[in-house]
Structure formats: structure tokens, C-alpha cells
Wavefront OBJ file of the C-alpha trace (Angstrom):
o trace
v 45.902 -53.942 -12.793
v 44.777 -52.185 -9.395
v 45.820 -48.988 -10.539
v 43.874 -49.178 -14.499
v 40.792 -49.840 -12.193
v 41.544 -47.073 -9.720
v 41.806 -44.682 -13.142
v 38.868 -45.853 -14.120
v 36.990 -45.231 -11.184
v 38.523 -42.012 -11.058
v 37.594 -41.404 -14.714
v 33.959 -42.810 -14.351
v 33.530 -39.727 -10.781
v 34.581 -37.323 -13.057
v 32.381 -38.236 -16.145
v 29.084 -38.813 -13.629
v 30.102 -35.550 -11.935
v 30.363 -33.426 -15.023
v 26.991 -34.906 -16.017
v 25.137 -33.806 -13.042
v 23.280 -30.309 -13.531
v 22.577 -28.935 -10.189
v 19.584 -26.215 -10.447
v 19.383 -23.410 -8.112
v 15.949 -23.459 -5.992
v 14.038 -20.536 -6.734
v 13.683 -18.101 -4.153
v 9.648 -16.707 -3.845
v 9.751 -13.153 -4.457
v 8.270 -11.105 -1.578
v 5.691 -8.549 -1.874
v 4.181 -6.329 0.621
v 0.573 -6.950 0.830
v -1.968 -4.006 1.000
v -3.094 -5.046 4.613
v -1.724 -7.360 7.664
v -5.273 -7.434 9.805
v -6.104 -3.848 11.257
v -2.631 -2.893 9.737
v -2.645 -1.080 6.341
v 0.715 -0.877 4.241
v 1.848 2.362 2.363
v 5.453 3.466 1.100
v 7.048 1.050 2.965
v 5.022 2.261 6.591
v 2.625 0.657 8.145
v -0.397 2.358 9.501
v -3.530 1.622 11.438
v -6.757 3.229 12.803
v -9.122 2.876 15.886
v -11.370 5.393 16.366
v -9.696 8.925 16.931
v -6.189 7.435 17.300
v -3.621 6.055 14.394
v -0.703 4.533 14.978
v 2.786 4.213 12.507
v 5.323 1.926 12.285
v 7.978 4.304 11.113
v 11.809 2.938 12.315
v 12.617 -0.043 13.048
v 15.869 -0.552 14.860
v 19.198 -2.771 15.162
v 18.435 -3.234 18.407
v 15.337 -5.224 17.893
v 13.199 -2.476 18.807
v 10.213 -0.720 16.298
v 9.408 2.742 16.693
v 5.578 3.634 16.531
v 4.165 6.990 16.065
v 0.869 7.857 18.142
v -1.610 10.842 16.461
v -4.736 11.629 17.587
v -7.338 13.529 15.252
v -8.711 15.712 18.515
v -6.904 17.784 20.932
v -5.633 16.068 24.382
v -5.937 17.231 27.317
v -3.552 15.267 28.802
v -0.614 12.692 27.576
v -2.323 9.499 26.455
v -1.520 6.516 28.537
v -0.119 3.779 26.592
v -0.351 -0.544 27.771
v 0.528 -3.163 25.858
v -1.308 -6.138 27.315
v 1.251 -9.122 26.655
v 4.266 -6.998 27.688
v 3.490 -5.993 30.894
v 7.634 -7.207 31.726
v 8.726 -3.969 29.618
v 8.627 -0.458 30.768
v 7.643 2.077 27.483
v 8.920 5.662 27.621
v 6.376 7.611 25.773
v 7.597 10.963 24.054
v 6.008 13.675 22.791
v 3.540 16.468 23.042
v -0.309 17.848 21.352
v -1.682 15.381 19.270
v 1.737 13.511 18.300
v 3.405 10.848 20.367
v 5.949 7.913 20.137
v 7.029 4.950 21.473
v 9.428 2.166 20.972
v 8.007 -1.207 21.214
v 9.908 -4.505 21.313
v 10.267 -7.336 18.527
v 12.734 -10.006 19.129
v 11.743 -13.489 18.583
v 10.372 -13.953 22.101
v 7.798 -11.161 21.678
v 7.102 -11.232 18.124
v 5.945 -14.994 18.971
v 3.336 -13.911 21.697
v 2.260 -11.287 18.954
v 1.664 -14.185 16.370
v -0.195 -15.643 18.898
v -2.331 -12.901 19.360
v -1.423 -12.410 22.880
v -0.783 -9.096 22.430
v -2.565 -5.703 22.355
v -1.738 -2.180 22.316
v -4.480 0.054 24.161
v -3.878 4.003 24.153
v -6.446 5.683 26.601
v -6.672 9.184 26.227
v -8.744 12.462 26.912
v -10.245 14.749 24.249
v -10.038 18.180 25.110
v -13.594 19.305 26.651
v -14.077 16.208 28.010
v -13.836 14.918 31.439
v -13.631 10.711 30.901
v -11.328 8.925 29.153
v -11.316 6.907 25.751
v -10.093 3.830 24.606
v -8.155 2.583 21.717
v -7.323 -0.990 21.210
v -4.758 -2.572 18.664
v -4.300 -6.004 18.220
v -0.425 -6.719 17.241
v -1.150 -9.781 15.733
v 0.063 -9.425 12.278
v 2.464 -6.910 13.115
v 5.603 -9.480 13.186
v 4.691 -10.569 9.659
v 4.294 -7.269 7.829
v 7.458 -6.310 9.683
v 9.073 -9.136 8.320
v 7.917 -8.495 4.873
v 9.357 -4.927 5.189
v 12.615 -5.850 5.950
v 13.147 -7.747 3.075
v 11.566 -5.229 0.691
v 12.000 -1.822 2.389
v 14.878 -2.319 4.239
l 1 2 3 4 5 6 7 8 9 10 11 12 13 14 15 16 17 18 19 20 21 22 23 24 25 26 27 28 29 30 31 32 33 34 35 36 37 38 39 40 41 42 43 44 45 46 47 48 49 50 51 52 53 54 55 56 57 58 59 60 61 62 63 64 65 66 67 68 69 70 71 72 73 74 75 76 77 78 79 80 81 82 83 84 85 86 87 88 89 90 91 92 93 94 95 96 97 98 99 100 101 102 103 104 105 106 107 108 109 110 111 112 113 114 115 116 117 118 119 120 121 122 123 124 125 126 127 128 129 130 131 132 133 134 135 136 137 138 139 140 141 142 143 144 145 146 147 148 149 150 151 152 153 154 155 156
């Protein structure tokens, strides 16, 4: 008798569990969006613009690092200085020469969370040629962590 009602309990799992259809969430398919704030998306780069300077999010590395292209539309006269209010614990090593320079700019967790919280601001100063003062550029990073996010899981 205690082993019919064990089979039939055994039975009665395997009919319930056969009967059970078990549907797959859907996953939300990601698109990269035109724009994130002051940035503006293209071919998988991101690009922005403040006055005489843009700036390009070309690689983005392994190491949690994303490499951003400086270009100015004038002639320098000398190598822009670059601060990013918000990381003032990292030191930047800016390359280049002319018009074109680069930088690599930190986004682990820890700093792409002061960026969402708009604590954090890239300002290239620089000097035209012909000129004797310097100029300002200002970048808010603020929807940088997103759009990099959303180009991971499309671009990358």
C-alpha cells in the first residue's frame, strides 16, 4: 500500500511537471540612441562639441579605461591642458601634437557612478594660435557611462 501511493505521487510530479510551460523572459533589445546629453552617437563613436574643441570616444579598453580623442578646429600654440573635475585622484597622460590629442580616461564602477551623478566634468583649456589668453572648454560626463554601456552591447 505505501509503495502504490509513493508511485502515485511519483506519477502525479511527473504529470504536473510535464504540464508546466516555462516561457523565456524577453530580453529588451538595445538600441543606440542618436544623443546621450552633449554626447552625439555615430558608427558606433561617440562625439561631442564645445566651442572650438570636439572630443571622441574611440577605444574603449579591457582594462576599464576609454580612450578619448581631443581636436581642435584652430591652431594651438601650445598643448591644451586637460582636468577632469571629479577625478582629481587620477593622473592623465595626454599624447599628441597640432590640433590632435588623446587621453585615456577611467570607467570602472566607482567613477562611472560619480559621472551618473554628474559630478564630473572634463575642461580642456587651450591657446589659439595668435592669441595670448587662454580658452575654455567644458564637458559634462554625465551621460557618458550610459551611452558607453549601450555601445558595448551593440558595438562591441
Amino acid at each position: 500500500m505505501f509503495y502504490k501511493k509513493i508511485n502515485l505521487l511519483i506519477l502525479l510530479a511527473f504529470i504536473t511537471s510535464c504540464s508546466i510551460k516555462y516561457e523565456k523572459p524577453e530580453i529588451a533589445e538595445v538600441n543606440l540612441k542618436p544623443s546621450y546629453g552633449i554626447w552625439q552617437a555615430e558608427n558606433c563613436k561617440l562625439h561631442a562639441n564645445r566651442g572650438e574643441i570636439n572630443l571622441t570616444l574611440t577605444d574603449l579598453y579591457v582594462e576599464k579605461k576609454a580612450r578619448i580623442l581631443i581636436e581642435s578646429e584652430v591652431e594651438l600654440a601650445k598643448k591644451p591642458t586637460i582636468n577632469i573635475f571629479g577625478f582629481e585622484d587620477y593622473d592623465f597622460e595626454i599624447l599628441g601634437e597640432g590640433r590632435v590629442y588623446s587621453l585615456e580616461v577611467p570607467i570602472n564602477t566607482l567613477d562611472q557612478a560619480r559621472m551618473y551623478m554628474n559630478q564630473t566634468f572634463l575642461q580642456v583649456r587651450y591657446m589659439a594660435e595668435g592669441t595670448n589668453y587662454y580658452r575654455k572648454a567644458i564637458f559634462s560626463l554625465k551621460d557618458l557611462p550610459q551611452a558607453i554601456l549601450d555601445i558595448k552591447k551593440i558595438c562591441v
